[in-house]
N, C-alpha and C positions, 0 to 999 in steps of 0.2 A: 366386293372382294376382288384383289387383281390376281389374275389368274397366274401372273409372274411371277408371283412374290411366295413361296411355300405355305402352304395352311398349317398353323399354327393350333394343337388340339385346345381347347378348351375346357378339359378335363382328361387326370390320368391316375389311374390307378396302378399299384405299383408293389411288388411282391417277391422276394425270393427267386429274382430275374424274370418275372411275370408281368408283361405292361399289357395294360389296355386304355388306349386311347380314343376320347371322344371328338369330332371334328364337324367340326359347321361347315357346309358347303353352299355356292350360291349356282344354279344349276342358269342355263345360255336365257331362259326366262326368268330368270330374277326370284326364283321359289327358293328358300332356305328349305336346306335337309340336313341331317345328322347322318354321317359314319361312324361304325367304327372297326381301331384295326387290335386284333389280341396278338400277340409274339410274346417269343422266350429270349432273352438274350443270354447266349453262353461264351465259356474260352474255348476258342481251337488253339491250343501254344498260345501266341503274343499277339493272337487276333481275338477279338470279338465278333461275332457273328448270331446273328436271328433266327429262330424259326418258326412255324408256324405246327409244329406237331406239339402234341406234349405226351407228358407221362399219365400213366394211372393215376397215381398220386397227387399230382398236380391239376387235376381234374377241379377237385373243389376250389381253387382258388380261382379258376378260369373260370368256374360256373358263377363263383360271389362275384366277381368283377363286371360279371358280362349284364348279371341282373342289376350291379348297381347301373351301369349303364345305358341298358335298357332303359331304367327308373328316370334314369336325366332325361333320356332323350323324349319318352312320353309324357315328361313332365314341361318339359321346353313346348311341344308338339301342342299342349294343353294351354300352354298359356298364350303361345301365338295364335292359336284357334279363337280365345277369349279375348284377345285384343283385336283378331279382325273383327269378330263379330259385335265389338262396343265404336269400332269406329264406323 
């Protein structure tokens, strides 16, 4: 991956202005790892803007998001594990 070029997520989940995005990273040794990043997108007037707080309410969709995510990422984690260890 070039460090140049913006990382591109690989999975997003997506809700009621609720995103969670999953992102492959390749760290300065060459080890793949998984981020990821949860935000809310809202309106202030004629802008759009991010945050990272949420509401009560909004709680269960940040928790479903973040486990399916979790579930990629150990699921990714799982299989690169199984192909080092065949090759």
């Amino acid at each position: 991956m070039n460090k140049d070029v913006p990382n591109k997520p690989i999975e997003t989940f997506n809700a009621l202005g609720i995103s969670v995005k999953v992102f492959e990273n390749v760290s300065d040794k060459g080890a793949h790892y998984d981020r990821v990043q949860i935000v809310r997108t809202y309106r202030d007037g004629d802008t759009f803007k991010t945050t990272s707080t949420f509401s009560v309410e909004e709680l269960p969709i940040v928790e479903s998001f973040a486990r399916k995510a979790y579930e990629l990422c150990l699921s990714r984690r799982t299989e690169a594990q199984k192909n080092r260890s065949q090759n």
